[in-house]
C-alpha positions as CSV (number, residue, x, y, z in Angstrom):
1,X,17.0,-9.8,-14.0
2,X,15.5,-13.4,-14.0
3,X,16.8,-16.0,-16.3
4,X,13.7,-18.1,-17.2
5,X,11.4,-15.0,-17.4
6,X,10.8,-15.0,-21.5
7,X,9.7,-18.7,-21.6
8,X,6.4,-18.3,-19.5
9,X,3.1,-16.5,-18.6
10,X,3.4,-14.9,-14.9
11,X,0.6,-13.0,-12.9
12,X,2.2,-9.1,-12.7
13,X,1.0,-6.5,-9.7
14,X,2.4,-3.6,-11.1
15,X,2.3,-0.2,-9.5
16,X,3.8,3.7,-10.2
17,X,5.6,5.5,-8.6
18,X,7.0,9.2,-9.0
19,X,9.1,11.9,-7.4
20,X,6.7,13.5,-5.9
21,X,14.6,-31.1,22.4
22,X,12.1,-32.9,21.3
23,X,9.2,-33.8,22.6
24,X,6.9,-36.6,22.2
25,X,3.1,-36.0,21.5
26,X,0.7,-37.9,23.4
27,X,-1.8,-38.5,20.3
28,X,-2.3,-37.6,17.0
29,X,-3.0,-33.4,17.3
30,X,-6.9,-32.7,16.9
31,X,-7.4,-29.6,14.7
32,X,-8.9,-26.7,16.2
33,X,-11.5,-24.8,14.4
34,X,-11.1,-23.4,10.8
35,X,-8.1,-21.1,9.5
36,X,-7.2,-19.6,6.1
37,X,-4.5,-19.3,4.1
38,X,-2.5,-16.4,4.8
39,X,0.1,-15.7,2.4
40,X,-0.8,-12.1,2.1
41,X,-1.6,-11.3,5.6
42,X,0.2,-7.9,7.0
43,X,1.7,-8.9,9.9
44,X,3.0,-5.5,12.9
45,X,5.9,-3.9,11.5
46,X,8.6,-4.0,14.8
47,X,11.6,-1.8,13.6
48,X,14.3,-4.2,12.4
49,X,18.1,-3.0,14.0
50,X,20.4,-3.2,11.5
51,X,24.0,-3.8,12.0
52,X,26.5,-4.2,9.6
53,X,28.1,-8.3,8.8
54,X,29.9,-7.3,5.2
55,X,31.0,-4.7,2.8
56,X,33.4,-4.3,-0.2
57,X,34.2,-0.6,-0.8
58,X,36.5,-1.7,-3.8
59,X,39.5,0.2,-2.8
60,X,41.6,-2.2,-3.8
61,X,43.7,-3.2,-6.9
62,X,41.8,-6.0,-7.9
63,X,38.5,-8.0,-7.4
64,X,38.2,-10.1,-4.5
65,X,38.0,-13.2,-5.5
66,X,37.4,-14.9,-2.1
67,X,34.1,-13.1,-2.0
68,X,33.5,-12.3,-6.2
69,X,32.8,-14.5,-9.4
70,X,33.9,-12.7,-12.4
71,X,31.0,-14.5,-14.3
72,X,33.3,-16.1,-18.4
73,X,30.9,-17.4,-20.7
74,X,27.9,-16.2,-23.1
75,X,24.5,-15.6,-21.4
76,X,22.0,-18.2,-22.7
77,X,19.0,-16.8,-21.1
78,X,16.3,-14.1,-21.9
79,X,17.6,-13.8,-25.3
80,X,20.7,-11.8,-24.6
81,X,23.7,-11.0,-27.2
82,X,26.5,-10.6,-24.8
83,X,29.2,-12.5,-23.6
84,X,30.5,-12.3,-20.0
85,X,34.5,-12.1,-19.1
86,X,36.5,-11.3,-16.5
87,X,38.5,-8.8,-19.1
88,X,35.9,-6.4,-18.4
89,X,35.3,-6.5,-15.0
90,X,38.0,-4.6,-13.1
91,X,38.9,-1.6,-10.4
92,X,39.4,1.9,-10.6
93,X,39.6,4.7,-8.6
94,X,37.6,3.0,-5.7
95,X,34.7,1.5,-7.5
96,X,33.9,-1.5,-9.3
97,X,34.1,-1.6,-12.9
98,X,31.9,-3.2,-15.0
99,X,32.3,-2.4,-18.7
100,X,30.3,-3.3,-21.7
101,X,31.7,-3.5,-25.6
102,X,30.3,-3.4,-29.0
103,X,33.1,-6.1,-30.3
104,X,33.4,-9.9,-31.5
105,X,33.9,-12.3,-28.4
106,X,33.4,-15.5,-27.6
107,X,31.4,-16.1,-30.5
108,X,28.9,-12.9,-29.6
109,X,28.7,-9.5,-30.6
110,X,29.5,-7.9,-27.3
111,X,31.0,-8.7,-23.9
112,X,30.2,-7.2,-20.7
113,X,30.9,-7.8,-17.1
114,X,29.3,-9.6,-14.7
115,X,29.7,-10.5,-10.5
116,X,28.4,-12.1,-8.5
117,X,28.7,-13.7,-4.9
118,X,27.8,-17.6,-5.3
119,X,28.1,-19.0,-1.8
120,X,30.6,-16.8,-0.4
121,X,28.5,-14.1,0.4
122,X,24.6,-14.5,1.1
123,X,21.5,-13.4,2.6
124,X,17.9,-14.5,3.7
125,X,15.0,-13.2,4.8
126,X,16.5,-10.4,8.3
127,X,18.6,-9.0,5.7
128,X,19.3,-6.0,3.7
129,X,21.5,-5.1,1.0
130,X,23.0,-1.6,-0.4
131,X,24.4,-0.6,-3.4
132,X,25.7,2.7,-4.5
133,X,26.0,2.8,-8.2
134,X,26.1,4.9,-11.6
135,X,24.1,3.3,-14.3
136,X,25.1,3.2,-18.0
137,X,22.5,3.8,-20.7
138,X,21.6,3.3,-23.8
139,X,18.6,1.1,-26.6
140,X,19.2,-2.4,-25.8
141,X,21.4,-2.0,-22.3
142,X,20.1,-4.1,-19.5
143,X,21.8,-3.2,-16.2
144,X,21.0,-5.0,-12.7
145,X,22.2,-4.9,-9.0
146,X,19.8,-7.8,-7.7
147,X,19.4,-11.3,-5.6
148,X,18.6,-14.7,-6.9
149,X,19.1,-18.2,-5.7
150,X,22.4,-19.5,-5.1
151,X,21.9,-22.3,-7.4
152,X,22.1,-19.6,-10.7
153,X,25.5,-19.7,-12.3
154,X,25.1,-16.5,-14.2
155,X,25.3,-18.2,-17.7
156,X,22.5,-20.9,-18.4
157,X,19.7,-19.7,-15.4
158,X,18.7,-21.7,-12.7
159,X,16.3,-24.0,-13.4
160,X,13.9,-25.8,-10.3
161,X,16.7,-23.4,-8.5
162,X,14.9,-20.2,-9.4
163,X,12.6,-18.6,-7.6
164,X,14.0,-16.5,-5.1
165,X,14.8,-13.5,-6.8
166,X,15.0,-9.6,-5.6
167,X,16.0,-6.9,-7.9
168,X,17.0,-4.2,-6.2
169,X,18.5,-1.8,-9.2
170,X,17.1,-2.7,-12.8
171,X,16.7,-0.2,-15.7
172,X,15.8,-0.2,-19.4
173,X,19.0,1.5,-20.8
174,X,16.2,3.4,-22.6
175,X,15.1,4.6,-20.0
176,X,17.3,5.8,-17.4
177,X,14.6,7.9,-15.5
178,X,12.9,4.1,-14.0
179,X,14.0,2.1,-11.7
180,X,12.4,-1.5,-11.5
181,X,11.8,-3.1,-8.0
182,X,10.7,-6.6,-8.4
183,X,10.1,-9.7,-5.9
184,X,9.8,-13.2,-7.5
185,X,8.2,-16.0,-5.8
186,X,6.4,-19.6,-6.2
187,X,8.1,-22.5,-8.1
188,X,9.5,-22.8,-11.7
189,X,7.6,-23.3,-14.3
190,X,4.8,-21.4,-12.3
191,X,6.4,-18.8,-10.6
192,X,4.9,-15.2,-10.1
193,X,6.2,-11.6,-9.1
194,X,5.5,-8.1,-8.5
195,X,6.9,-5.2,-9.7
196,X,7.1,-1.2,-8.5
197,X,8.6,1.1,-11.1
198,X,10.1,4.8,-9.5
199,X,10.4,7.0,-11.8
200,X,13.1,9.8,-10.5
201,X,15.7,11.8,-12.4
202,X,18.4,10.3,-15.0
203,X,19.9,8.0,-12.8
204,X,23.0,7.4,-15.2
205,X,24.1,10.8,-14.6
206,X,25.4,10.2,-11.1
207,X,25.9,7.7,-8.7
208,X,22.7,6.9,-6.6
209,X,22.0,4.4,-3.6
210,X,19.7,1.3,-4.0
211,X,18.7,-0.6,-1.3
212,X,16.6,-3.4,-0.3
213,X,15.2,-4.7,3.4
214,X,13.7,-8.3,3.3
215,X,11.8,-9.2,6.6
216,X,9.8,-12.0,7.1
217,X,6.8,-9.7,6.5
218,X,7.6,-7.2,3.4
219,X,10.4,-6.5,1.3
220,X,11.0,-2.8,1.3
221,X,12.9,-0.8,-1.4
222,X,15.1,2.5,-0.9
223,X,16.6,5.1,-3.8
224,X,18.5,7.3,-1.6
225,X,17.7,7.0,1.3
226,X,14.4,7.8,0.7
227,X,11.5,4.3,0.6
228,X,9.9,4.0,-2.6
229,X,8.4,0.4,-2.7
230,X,7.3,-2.1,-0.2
231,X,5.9,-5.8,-0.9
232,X,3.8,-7.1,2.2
233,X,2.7,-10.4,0.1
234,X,4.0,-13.7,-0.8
235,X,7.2,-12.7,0.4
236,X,10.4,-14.9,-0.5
237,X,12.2,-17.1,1.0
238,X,15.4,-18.9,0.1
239,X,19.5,-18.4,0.4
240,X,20.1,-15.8,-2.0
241,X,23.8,-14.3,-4.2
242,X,24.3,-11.0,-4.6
243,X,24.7,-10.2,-8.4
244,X,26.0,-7.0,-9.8
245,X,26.3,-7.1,-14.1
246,X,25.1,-5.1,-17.6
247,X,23.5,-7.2,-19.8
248,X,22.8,-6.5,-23.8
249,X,19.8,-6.8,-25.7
250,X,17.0,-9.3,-25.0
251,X,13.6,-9.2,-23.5
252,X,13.9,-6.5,-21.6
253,X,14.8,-3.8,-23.6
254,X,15.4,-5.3,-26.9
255,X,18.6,-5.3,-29.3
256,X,20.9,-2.1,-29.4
257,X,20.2,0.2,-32.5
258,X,22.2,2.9,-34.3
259,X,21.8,5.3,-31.2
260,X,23.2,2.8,-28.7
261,X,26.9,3.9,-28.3
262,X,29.7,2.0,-26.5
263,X,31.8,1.4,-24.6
264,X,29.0,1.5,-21.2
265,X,30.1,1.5,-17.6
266,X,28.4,0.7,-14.5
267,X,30.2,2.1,-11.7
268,X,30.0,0.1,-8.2
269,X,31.1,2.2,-5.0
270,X,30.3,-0.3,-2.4
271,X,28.1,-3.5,-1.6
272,X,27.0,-3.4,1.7
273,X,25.2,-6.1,3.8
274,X,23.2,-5.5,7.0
275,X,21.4,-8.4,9.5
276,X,18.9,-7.6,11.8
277,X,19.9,-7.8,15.4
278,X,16.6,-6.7,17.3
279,X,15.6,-10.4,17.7
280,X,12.1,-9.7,17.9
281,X,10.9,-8.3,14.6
282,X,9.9,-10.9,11.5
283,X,13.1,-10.9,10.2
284,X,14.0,-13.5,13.0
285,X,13.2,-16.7,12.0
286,X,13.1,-19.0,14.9
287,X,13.1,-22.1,13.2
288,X,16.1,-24.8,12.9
289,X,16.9,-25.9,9.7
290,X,13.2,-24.4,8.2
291,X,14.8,-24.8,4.8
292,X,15.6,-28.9,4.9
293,X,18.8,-28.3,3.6
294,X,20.3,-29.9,6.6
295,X,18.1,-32.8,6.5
296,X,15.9,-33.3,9.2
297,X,18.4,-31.8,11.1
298,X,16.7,-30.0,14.5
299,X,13.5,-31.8,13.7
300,X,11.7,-34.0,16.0
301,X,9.3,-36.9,14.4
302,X,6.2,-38.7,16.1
303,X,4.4,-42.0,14.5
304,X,2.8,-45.1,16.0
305,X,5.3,-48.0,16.8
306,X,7.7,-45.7,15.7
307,X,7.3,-46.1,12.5
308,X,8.2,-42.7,11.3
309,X,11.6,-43.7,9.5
310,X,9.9,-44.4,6.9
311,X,7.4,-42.0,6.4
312,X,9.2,-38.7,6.5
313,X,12.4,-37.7,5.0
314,X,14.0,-34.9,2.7
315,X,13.7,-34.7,-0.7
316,X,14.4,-32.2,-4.0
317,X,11.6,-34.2,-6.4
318,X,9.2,-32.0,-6.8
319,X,10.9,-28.9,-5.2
320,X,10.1,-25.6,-5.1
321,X,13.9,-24.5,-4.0
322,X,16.1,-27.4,-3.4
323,X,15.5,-29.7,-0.8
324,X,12.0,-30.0,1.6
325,X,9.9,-32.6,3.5
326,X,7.7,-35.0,2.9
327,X,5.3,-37.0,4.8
328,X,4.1,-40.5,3.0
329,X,4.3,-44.0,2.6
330,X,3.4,-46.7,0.8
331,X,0.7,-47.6,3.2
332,X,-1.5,-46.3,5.7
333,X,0.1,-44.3,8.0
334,X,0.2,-40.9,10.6
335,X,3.2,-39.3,11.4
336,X,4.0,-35.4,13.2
337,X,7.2,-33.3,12.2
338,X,7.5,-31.0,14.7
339,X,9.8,-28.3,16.9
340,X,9.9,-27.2,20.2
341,X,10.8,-23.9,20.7
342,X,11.7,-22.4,24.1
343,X,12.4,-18.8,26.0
344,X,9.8,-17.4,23.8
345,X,8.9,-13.8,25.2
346,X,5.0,-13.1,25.4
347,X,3.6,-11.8,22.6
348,X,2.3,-12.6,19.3
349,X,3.8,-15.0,16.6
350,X,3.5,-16.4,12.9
351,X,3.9,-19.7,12.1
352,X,4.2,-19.5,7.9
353,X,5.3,-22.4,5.5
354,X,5.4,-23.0,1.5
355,X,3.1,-26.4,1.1
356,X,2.3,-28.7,-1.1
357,X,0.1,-31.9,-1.1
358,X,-2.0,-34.9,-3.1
359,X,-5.1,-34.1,-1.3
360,X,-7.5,-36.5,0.0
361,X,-5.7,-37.4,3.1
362,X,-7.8,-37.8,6.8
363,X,-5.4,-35.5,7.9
364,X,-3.5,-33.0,6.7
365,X,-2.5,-29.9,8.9
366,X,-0.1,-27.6,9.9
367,X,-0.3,-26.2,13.5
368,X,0.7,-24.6,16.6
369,X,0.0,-26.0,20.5
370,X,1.9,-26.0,23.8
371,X,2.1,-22.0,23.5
372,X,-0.4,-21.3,26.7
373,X,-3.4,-20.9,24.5
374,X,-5.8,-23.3,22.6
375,X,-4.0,-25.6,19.9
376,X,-4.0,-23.2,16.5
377,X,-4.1,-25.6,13.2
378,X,-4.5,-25.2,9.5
379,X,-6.0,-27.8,6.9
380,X,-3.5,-28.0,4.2
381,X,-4.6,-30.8,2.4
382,X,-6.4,-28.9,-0.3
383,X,-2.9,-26.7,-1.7
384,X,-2.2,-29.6,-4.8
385,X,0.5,-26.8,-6.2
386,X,3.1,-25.1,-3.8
387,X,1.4,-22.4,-2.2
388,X,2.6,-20.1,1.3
389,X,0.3,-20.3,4.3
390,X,0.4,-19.2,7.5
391,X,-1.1,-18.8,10.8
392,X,-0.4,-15.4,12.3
393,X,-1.4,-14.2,15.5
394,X,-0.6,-17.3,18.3
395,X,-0.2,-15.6,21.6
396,X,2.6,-16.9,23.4
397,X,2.4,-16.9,27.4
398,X,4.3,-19.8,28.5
399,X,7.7,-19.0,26.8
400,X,7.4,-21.9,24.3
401,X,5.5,-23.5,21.4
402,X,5.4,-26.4,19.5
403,X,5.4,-26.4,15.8
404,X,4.9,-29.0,13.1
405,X,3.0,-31.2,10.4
406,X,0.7,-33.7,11.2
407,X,-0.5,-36.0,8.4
408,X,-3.2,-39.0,8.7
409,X,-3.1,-40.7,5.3
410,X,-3.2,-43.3,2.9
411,X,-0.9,-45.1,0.5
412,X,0.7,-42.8,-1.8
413,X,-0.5,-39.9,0.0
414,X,1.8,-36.7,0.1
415,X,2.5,-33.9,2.4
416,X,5.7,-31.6,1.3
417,X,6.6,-28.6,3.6
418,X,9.4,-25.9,2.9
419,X,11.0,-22.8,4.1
420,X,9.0,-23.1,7.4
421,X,9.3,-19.9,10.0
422,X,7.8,-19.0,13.2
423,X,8.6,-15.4,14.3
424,X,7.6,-12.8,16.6
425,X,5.3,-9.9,15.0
């Protein structure tokens, strides 16, 4: 249900399916053989334990609003006719009622509900989300249970905000048998995504489950109870909203016609929200602040003569979702971002990042050392658009490890790193 999806060309995988602490380093880090980019790299699937931090079974009299945003105003993305107001979002009989109307509103032929969770409820990557919902149907109706960046208001799309996004539950109104499960990833205006279509019985007949589990390693997609997609590569990362809504017309499923009839209903039972607890599966991210959204909060930062105060800092120029870091100056310089990380149990981790950089620097890595095993590094200097790497398999025997970014540069020479995470596989 992405808002800027109409304006651009994006690369589709498409596939069917049926019902069938600090520390201070002593030197500048040497780098340590060749690695490769590993954004697509499968990494030991550890069974995540999920227990349960949230859940609105909409028994109630009215919406929640200390957890819900009744989305009021027309939807000015992907070409849509309808115009969103709290008049038709409501409760009944223990579900969640989001209605849509053939009328004049707001200046649009149609209004419909939408809701969604803004800051007061999110998730990130050791999460999973599960709806049970009844679908409406219909030429031209667009409904959506899905994640996307907190910075989306619902109503003019998100902008250098968007990427993440996860839909979970998203039909063609004219085609009620297919269920769209889709991951978006990279950075506006050159984002990507991948899509599984199920196709399974007339899903607006009945209320069904949909459910999605987003690991550090795959994002894997339920329809009652039963798996019917999983995404191991370029996984996202990112704070996401839940968003439940019906939109009309557009890209997706073009305009209503004569055999569209109204009012629609989608039906909500119950939003529920699972973390995982194992604490040693990739849904753990071991990293302070790997987002930059605090700064350089829980960072520690190495230069010659100290010199690093000027040379790394946070930033949202150039983003690929909100803030991240970068390494440069105006002159010459070398300066290591890095983390210590302690009472690691033995075993194998990832250390994964989104990077970007200028190129041409002497230096340019991301690496690992300090874990009881030869220093692990990656040359990043060559990834001029924001791509994810990673560097999977660093065997942990000394409880600890130290991550971070080294850079070795000249003037006007960049390094950006973003959603960094080191977890166990």
């Amino acid at each position: 249900m992405s808002f800027p999806r109409s304006l651009l060309a994006v690369s589709l995988v498409l596939t069917l399916a049926s019902c069938g602490q600090s520390s201070t380093p002593g030197g500048a880090p040497g780098q340590v053989g060749p690695e490769t980019a590993q954004g697509s790299t499968l990494h030991a699937q550890a069974t995540p334990v999920w227990t349960q931090v949230y859940s609105d079974e909409f028994n109630g009299t009215a919406l929640d609003t200390s957890k819900w945003i009744a989305v009021n105003g027309a939807a000015n993305v992907n070409g849509e006719l309808e115009y969103y107001t709290p008049e038709d979002v409501y409760l009944q009989n223990g579900t969640l009622v989001l209605r849509t109307q053939k009328r004049s509103f707001g200046g649009r032929g149609y209004s419909s509900g939408e809701v969604r969770s803004g800051n007061n409820v999110t998730v990130t990557r050791g999460s999973a989300v599960e709806w049970r919902t009844k679908v409406p149907k219909g030429k031209g109706i667009w409904p959506a249970n899905w994640l996307v960046s907190t910075g989306c208001d619902g109503i003019n799309g998100c902008g250098s905000a968007w990427p993440p996004e996860i839909d979970v539950m998203e039909l063609r109104g004219s085609q009620p048998t297919i269920n769209n499960m889709t991951h978006w990833w990279g950075t506006y205006p050159n984002q990507n995504y991948q899509t599984t279509q199920y196709a399974g019985p007339d899903f607006s007949q009945d209320f069904h489950t949909y459910r999605v589990e987003w690991l550090a390693d795959r994002i894997t997609f339920y329809i009652d109870g039963v798996q019917r997609a999983q995404h191991t590569a370029n996984i996202t990362t990112g704070t996401m909203q839940l968003v439940m809504n019906t939109a009309v017309g557009g890209m997706f499923d073009g305009n209503p016609d004569a055999s569209t009839t109204f009012p629609q209903y989608q039906l909500v039972d119950y939003v529920r929200v699972y973390r995982d607890t194992s604490g040693s599966t990739g849904g753990t991210n071991l990293v302070t602040n790997g987002t930059f959204d605090g700064g350089l909060s829980g960072w520690g930062v190495w230069s010659p003569n100290n010199a690093y105060q000027s040379t790394v800092f946070t930033e949202t120029y150039n983003g690929r979702n909100g803030a991240h870091a970068t390494e440069y100056s105006a002159s010459p310089y070398e300066v290591h971002t890095y983390q210590v990380k302690t009472g690691l149990a033995t075993g194998n981790y990832t250390l994964r990042a989104w990077v970007r950089s200028t190129g041409g620097q002497s230096v340019g890595e991301m690496l690992v050392k300090n874990f009881g095993g030869t220093q692990r590094s990656l040359d990043i200097r060559g990834y001029t658009n924001w791509t994810q790497v990673s560097i999977p398999n660093v065997y942990v025997t000394n409880g600890q490890a130290e991550i971070g970014f080294h850079t070795t540069a000249g003037a006007y020479q960049y390094l950006y790193f973003d959603d960094v995470e080191f977890f166990k596989q």
